[in-house]
N, CA, C and O atoms as a CHARMM CRD file, in Angstrom:
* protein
*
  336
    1    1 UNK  N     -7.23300 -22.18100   2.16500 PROA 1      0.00000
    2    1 UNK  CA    -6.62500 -21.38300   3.20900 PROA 1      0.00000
    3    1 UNK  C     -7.50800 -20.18700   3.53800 PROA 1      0.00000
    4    1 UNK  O     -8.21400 -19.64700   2.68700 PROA 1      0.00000
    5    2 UNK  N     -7.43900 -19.80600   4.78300 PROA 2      0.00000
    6    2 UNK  CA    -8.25100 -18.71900   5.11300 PROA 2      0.00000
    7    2 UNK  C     -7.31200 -17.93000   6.49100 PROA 2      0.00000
    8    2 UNK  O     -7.32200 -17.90000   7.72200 PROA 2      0.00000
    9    3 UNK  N     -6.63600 -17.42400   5.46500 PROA 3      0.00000
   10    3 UNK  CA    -5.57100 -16.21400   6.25500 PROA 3      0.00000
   11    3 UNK  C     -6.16600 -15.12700   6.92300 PROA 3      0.00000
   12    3 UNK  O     -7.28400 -14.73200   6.59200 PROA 3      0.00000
   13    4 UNK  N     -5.32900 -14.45200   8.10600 PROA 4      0.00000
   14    4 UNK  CA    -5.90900 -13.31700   8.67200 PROA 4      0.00000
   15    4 UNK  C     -4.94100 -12.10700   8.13700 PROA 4      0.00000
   16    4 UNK  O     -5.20200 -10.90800   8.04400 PROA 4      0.00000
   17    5 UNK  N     -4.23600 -12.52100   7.95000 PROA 5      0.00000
   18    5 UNK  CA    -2.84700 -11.69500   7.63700 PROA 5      0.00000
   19    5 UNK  C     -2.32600 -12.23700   6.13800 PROA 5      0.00000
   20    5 UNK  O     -2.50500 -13.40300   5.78900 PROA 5      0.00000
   21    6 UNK  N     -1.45900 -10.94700   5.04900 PROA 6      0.00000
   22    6 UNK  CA    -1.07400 -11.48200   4.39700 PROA 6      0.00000
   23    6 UNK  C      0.23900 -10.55500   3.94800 PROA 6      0.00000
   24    6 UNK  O      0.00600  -9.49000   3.37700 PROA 6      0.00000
   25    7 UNK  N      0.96500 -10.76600   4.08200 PROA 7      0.00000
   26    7 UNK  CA     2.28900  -9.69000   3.86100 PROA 7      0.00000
   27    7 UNK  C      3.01300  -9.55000   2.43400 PROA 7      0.00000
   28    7 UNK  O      3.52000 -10.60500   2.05100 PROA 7      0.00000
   29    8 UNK  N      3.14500  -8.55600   1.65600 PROA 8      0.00000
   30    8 UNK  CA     3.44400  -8.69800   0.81800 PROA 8      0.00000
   31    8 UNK  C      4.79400  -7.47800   0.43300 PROA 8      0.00000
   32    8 UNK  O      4.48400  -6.36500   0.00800 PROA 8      0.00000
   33    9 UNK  N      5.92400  -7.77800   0.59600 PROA 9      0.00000
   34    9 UNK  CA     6.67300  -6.97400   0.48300 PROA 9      0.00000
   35    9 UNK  C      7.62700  -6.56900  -0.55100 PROA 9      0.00000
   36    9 UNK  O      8.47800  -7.38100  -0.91400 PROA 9      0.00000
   37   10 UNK  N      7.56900  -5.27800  -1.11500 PROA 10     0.00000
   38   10 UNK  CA     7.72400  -5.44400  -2.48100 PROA 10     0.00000
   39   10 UNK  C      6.98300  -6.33700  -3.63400 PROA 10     0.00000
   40   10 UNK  O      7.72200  -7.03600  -4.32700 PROA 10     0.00000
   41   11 UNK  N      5.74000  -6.36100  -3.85900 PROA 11     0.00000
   42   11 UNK  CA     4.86600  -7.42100  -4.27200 PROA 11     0.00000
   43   11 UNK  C      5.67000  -7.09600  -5.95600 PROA 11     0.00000
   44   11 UNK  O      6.39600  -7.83700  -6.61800 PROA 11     0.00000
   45   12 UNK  N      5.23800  -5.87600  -6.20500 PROA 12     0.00000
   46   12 UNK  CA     5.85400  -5.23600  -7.51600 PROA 12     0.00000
   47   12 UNK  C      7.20200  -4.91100  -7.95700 PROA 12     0.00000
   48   12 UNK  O      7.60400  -3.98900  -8.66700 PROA 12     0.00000
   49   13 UNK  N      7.93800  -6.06200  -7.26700 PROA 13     0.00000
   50   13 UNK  CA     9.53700  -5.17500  -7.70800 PROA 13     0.00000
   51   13 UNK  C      9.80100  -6.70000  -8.79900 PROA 13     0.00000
   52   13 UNK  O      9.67300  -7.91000  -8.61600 PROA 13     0.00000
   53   14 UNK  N     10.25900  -5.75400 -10.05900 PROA 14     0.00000
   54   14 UNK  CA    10.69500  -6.45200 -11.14300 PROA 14     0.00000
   55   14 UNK  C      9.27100  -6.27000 -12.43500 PROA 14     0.00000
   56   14 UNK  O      9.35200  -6.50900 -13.64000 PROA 14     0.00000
   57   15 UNK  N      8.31200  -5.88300 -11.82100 PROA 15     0.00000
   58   15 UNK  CA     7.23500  -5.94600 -12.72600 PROA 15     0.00000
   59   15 UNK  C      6.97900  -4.68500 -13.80900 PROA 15     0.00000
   60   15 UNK  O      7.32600  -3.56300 -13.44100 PROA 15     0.00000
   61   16 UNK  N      6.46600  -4.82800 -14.94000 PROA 16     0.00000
   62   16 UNK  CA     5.89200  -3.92400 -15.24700 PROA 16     0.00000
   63   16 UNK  C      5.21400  -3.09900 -15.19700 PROA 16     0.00000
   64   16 UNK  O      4.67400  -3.40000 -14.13300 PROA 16     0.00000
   65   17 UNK  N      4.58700  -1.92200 -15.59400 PROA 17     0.00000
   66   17 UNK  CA     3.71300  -1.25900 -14.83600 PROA 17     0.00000
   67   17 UNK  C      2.16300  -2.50200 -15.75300 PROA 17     0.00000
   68   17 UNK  O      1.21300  -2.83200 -15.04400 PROA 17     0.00000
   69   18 UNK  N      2.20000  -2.79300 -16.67800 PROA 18     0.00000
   70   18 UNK  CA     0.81100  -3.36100 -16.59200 PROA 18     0.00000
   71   18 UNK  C      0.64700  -4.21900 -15.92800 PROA 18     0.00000
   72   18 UNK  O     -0.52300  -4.17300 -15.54900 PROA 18     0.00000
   73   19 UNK  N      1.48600  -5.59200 -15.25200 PROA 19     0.00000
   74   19 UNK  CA     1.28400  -6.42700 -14.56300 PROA 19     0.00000
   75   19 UNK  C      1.45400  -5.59300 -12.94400 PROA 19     0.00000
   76   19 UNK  O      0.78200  -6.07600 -12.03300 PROA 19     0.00000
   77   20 UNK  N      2.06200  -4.75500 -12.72500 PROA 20     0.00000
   78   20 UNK  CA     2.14400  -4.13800 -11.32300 PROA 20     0.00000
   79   20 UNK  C      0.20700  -3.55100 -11.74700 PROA 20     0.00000
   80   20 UNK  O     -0.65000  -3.90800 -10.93900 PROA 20     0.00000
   81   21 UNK  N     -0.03400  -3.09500 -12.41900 PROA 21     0.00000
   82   21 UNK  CA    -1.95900  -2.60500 -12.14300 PROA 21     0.00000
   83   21 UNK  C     -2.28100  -4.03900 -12.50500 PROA 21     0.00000
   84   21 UNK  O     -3.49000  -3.89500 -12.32300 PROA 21     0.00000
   85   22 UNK  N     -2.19400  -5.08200 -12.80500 PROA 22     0.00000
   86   22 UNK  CA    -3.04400  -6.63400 -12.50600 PROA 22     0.00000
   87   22 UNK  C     -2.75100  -6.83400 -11.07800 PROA 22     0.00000
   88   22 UNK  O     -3.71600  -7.54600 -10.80000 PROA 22     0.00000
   89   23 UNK  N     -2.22000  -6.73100 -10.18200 PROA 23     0.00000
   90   23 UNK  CA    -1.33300  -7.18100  -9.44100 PROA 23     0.00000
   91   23 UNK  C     -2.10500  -6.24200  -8.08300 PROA 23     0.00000
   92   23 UNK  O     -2.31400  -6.72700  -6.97100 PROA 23     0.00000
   93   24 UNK  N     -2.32800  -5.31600  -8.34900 PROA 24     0.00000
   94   24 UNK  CA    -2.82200  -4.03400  -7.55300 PROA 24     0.00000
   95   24 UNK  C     -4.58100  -4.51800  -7.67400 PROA 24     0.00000
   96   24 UNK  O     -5.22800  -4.86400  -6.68600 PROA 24     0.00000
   97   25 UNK  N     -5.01800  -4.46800  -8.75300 PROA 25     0.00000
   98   25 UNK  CA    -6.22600  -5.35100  -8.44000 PROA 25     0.00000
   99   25 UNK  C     -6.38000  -6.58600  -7.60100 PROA 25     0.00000
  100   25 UNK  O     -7.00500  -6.91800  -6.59300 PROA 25     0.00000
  101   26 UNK  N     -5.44300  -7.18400  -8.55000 PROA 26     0.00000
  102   26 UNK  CA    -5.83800  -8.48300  -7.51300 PROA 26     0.00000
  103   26 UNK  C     -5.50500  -8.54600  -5.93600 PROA 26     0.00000
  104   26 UNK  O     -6.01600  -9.54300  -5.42600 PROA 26     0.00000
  105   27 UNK  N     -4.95100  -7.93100  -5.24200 PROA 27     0.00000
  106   27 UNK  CA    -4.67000  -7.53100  -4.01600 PROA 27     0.00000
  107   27 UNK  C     -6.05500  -6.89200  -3.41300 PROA 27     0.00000
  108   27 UNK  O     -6.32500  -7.06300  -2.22400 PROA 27     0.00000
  109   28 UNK  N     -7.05100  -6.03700  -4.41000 PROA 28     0.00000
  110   28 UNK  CA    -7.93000  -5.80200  -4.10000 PROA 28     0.00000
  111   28 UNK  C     -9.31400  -6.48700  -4.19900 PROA 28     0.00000
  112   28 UNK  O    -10.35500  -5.98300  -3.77600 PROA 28     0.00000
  113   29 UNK  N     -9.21500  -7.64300  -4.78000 PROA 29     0.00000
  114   29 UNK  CA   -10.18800  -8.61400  -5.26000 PROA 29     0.00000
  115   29 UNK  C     -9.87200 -10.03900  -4.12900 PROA 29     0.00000
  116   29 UNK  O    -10.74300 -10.79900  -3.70400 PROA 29     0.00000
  117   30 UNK  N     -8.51300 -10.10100  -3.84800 PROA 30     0.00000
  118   30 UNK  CA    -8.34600 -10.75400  -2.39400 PROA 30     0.00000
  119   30 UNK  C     -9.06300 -10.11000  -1.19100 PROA 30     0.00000
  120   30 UNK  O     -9.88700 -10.63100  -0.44000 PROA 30     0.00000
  121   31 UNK  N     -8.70200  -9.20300  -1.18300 PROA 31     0.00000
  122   31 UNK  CA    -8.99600  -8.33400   0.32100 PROA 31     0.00000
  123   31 UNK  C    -10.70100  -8.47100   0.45900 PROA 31     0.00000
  124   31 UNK  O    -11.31700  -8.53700   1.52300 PROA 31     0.00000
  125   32 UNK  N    -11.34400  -8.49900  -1.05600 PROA 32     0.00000
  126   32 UNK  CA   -12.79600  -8.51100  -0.24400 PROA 32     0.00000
  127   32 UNK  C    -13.41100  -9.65100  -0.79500 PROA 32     0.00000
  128   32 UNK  O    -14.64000  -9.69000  -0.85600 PROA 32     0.00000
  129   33 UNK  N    -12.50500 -10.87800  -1.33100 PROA 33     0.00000
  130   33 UNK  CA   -13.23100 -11.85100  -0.71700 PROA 33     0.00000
  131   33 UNK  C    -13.08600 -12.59000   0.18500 PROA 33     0.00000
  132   33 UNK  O    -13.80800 -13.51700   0.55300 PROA 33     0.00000
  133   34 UNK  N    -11.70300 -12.04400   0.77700 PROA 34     0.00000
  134   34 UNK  CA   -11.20300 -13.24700   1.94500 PROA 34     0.00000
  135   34 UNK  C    -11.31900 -12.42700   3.44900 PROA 34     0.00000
  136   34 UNK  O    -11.19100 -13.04700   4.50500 PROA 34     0.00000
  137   35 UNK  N    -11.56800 -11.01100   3.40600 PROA 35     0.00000
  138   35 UNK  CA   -11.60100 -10.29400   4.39000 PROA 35     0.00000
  139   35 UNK  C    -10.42600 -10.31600   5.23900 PROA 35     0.00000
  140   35 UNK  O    -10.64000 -10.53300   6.43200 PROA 35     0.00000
  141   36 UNK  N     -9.31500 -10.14700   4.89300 PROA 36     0.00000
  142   36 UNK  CA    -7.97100  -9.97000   5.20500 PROA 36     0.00000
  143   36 UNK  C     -7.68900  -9.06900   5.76200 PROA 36     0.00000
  144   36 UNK  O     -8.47900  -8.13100   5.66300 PROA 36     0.00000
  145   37 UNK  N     -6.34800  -8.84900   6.69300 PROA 37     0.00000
  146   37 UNK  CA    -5.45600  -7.88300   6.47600 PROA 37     0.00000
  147   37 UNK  C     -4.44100  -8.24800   5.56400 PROA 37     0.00000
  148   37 UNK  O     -3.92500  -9.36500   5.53800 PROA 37     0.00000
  149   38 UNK  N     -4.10900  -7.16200   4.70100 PROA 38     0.00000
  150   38 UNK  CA    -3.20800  -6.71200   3.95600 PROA 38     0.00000
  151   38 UNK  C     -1.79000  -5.98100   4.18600 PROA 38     0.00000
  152   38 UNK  O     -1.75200  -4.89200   3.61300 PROA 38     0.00000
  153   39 UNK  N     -0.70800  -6.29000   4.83000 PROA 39     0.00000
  154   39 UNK  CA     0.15600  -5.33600   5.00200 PROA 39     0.00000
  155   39 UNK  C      1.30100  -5.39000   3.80100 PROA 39     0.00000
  156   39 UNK  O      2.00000  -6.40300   3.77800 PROA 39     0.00000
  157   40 UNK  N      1.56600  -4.25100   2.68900 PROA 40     0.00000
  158   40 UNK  CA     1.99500  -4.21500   1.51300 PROA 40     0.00000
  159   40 UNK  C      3.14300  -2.91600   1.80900 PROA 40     0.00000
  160   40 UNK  O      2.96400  -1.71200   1.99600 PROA 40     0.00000
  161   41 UNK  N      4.14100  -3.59500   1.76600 PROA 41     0.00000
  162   41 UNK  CA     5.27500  -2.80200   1.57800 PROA 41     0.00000
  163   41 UNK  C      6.00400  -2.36000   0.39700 PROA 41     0.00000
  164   41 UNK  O      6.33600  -3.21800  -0.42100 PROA 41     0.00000
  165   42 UNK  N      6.24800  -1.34500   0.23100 PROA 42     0.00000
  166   42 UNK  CA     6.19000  -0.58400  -1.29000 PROA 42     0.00000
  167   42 UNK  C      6.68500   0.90600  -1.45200 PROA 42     0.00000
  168   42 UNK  O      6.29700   1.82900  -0.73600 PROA 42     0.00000
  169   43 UNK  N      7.64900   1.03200  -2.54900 PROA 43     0.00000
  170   43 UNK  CA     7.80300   2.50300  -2.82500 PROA 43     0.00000
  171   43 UNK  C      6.69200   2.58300  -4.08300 PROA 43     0.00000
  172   43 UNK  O      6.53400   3.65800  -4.66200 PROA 43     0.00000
  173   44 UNK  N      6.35800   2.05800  -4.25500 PROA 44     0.00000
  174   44 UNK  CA     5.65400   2.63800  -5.27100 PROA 44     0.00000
  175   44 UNK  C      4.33000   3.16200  -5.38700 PROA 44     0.00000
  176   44 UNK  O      3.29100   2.52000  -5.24000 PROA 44     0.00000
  177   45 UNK  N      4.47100   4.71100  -5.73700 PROA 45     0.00000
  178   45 UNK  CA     3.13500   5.17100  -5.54400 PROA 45     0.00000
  179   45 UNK  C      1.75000   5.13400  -6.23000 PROA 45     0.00000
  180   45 UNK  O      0.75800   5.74000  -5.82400 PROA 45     0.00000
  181   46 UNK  N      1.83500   4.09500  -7.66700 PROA 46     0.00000
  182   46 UNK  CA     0.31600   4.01200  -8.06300 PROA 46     0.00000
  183   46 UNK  C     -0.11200   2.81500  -6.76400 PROA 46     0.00000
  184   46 UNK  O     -1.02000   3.02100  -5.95900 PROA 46     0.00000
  185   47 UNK  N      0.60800   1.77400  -6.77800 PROA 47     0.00000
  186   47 UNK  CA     0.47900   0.71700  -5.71900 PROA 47     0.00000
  187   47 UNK  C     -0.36700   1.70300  -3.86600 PROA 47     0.00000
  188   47 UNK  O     -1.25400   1.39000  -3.07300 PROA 47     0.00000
  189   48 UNK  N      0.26800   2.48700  -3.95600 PROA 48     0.00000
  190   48 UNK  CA     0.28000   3.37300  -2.83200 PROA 48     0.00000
  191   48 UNK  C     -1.29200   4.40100  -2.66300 PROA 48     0.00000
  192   48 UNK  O     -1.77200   4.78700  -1.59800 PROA 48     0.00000
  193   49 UNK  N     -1.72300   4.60200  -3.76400 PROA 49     0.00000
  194   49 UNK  CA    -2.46200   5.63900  -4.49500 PROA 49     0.00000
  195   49 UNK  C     -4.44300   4.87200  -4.86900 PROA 49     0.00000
  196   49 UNK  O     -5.52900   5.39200  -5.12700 PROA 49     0.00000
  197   50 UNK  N     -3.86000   3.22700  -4.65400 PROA 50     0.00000
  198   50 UNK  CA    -4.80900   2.35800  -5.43900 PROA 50     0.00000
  199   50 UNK  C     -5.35400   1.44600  -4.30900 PROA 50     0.00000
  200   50 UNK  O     -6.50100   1.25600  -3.90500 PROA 50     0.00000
  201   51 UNK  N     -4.24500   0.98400  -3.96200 PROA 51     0.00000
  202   51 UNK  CA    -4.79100  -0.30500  -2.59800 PROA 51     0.00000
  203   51 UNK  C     -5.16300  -0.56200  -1.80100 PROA 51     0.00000
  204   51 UNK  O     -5.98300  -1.43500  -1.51700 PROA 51     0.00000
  205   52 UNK  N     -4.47800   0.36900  -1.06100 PROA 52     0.00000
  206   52 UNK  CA    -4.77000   0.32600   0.77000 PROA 52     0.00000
  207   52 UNK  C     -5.73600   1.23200   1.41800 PROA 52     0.00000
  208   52 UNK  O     -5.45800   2.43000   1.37300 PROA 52     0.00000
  209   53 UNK  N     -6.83100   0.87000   2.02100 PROA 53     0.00000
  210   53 UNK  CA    -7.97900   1.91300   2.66200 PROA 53     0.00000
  211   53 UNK  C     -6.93800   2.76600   3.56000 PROA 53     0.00000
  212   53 UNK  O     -6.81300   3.97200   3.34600 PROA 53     0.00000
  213   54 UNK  N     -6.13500   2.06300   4.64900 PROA 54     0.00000
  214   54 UNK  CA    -5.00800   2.73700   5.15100 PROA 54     0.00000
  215   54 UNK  C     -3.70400   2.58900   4.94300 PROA 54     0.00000
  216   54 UNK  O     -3.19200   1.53800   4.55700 PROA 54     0.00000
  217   55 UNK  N     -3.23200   3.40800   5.13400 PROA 55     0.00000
  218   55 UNK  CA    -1.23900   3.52100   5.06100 PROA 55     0.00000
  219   55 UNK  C     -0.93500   4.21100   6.21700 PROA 55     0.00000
  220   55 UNK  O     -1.62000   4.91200   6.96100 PROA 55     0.00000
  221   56 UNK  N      0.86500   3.69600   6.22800 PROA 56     0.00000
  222   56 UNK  CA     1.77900   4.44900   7.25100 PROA 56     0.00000
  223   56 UNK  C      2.50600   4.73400   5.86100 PROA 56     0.00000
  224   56 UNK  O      2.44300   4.21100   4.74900 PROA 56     0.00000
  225   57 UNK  N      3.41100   6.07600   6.55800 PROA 57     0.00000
  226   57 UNK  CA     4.30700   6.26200   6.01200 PROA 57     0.00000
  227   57 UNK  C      5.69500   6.23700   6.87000 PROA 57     0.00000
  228   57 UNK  O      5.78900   7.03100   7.80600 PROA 57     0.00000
  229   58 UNK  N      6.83200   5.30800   6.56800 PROA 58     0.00000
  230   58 UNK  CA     7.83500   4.81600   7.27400 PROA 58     0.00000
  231   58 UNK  C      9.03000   6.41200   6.65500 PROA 58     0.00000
  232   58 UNK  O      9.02000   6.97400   5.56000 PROA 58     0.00000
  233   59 UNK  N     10.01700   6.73600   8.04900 PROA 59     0.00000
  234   59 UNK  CA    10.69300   7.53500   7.90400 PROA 59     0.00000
  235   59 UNK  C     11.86100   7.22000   8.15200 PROA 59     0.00000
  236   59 UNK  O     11.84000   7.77400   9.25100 PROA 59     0.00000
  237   60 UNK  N     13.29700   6.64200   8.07600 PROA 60     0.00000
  238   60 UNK  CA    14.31300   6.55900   8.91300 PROA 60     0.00000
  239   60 UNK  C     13.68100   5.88100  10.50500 PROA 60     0.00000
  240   60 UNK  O     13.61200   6.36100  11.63600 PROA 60     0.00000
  241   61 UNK  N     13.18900   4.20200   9.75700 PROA 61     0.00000
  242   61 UNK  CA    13.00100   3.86400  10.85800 PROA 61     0.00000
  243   61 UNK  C     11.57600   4.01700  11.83000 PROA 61     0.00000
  244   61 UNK  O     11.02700   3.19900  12.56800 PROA 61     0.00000
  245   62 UNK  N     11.32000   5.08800  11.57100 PROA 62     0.00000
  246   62 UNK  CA     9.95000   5.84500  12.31700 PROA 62     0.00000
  247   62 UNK  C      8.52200   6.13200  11.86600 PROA 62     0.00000
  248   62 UNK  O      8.54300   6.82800  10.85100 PROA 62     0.00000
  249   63 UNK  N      7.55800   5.89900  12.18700 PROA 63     0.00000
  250   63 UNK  CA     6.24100   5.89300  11.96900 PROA 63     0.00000
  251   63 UNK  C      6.03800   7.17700  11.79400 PROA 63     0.00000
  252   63 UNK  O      5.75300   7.74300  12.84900 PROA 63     0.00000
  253   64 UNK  N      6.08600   8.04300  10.61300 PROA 64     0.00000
  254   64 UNK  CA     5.64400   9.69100  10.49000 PROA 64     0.00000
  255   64 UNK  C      4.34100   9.72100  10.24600 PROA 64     0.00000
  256   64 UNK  O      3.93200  10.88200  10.25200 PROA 64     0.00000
  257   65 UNK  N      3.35300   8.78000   9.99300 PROA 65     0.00000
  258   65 UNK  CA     2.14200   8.99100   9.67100 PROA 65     0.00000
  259   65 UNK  C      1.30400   8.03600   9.43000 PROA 65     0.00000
  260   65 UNK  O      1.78600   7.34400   8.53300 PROA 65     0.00000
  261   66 UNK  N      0.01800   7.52700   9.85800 PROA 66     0.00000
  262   66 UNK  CA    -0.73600   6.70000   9.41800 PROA 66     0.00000
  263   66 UNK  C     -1.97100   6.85000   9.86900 PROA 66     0.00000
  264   66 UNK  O     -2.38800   7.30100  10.93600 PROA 66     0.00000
  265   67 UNK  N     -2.69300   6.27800   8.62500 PROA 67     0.00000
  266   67 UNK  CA    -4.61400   6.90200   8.70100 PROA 67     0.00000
  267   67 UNK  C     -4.93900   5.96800   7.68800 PROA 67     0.00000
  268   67 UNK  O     -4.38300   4.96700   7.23600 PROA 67     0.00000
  269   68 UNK  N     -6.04000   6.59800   7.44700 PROA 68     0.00000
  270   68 UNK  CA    -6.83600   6.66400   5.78700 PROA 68     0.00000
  271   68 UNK  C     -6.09300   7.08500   4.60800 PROA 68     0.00000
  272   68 UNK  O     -5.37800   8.08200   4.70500 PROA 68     0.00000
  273   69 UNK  N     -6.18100   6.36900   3.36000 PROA 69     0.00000
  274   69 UNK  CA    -5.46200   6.73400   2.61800 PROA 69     0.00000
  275   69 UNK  C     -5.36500   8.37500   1.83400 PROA 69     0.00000
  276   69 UNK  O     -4.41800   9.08800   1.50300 PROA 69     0.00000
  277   70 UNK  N     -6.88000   8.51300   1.75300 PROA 70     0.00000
  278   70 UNK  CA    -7.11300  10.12800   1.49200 PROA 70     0.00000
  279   70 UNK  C     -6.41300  10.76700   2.33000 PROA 70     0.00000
  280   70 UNK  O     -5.91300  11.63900   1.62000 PROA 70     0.00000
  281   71 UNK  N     -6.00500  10.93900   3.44600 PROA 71     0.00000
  282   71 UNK  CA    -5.06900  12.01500   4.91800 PROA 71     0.00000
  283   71 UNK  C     -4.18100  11.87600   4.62600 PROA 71     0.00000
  284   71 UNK  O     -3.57300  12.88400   4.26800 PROA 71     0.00000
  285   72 UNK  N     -3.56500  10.72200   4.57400 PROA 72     0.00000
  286   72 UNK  CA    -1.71800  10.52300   3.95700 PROA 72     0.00000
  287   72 UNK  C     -1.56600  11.36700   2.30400 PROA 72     0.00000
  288   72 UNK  O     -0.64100  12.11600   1.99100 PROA 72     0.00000
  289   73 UNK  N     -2.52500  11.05700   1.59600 PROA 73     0.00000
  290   73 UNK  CA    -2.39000  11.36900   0.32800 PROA 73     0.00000
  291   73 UNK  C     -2.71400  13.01600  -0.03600 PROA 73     0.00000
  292   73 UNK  O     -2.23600  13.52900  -1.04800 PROA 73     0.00000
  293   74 UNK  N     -3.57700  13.77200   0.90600 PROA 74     0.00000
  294   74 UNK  CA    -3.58700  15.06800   1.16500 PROA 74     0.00000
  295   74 UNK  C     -2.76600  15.61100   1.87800 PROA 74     0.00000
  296   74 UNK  O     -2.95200  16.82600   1.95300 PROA 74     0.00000
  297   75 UNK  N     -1.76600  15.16500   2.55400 PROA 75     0.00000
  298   75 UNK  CA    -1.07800  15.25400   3.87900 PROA 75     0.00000
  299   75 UNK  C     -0.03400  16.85200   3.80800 PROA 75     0.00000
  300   75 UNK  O      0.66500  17.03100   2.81100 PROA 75     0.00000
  301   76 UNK  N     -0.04300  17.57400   4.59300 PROA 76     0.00000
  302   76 UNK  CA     0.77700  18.68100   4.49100 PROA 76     0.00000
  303   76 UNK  C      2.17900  18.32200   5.17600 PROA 76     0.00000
  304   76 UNK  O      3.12500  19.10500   5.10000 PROA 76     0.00000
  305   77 UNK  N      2.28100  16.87000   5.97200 PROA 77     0.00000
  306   77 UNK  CA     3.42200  16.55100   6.26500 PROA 77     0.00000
  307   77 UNK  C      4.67200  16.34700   5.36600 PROA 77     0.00000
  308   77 UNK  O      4.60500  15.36800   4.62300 PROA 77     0.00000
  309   78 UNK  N      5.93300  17.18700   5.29500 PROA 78     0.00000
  310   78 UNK  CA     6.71200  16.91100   4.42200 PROA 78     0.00000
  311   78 UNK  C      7.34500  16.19200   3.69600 PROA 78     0.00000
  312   78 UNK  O      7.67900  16.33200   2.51900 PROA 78     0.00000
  313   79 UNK  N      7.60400  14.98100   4.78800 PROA 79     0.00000
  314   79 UNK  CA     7.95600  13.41700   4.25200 PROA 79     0.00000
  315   79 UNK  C      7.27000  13.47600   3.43100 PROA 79     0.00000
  316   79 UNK  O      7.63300  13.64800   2.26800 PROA 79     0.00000
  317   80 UNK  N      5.93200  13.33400   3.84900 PROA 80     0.00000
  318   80 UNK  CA     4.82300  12.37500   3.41700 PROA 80     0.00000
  319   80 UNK  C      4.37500  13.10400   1.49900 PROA 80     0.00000
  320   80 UNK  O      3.82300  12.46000   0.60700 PROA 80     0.00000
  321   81 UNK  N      4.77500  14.30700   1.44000 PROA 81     0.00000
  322   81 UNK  CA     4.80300  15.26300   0.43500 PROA 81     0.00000
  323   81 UNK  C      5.92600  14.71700  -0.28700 PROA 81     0.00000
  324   81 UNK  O      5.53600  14.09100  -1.27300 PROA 81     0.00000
  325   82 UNK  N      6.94300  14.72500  -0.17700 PROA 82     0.00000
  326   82 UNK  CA     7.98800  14.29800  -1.07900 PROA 82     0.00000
  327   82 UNK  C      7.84100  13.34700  -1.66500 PROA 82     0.00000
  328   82 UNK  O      8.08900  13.42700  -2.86800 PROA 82     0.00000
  329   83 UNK  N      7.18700  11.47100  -0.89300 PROA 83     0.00000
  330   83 UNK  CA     7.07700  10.82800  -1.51400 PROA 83     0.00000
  331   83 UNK  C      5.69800  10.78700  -2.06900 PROA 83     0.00000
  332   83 UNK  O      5.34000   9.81200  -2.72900 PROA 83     0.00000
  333   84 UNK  N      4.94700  11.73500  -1.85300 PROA 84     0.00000
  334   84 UNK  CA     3.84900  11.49600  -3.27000 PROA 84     0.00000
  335   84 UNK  C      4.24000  12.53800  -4.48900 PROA 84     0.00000
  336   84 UNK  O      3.60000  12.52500  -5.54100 PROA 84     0.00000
């Protein structure tokens, strides 16, 4: 298979945190050999912190933010502060 897209929502719910960091790699060991998009839906912030070159951050529905992961993760936006 040679996907363009790959959706993964909640990839980590039920996992441990050591299999949630196997899991976070391998998402990243996909992405550059298959040259994908990745869209990974997730509260969880090592997942959040590790994976994605970019993120949104979802608000009640609404797009409050999306870039590079460093801008979201420095972000002075408040949402975006609470959940890191």
């Amino acid at each position: 298979l040679d996907p363009q897209i790959i959706l993964c929502d909640e990839p980590d719910s039920g996992l441990d945190p050591v299999r949630t960091a196997y899991l976070s790699q391998l998402l990243i060991d996909i992405n550059a050999q298959i040259d994908c998009t990745i869209l990974i839906v997730t509260n969880n912030i090592n997942i959040a912190r590790t994976v994605p070159d970019n993120m949104g951050m979802l608000f009640r529905k609404k797009l409050v933010m999306f870039g590079p992961r460093e801008v979201l993760l420095t972000s002075d936006e408040p949402v975006v502060k609470q959940f890191l």
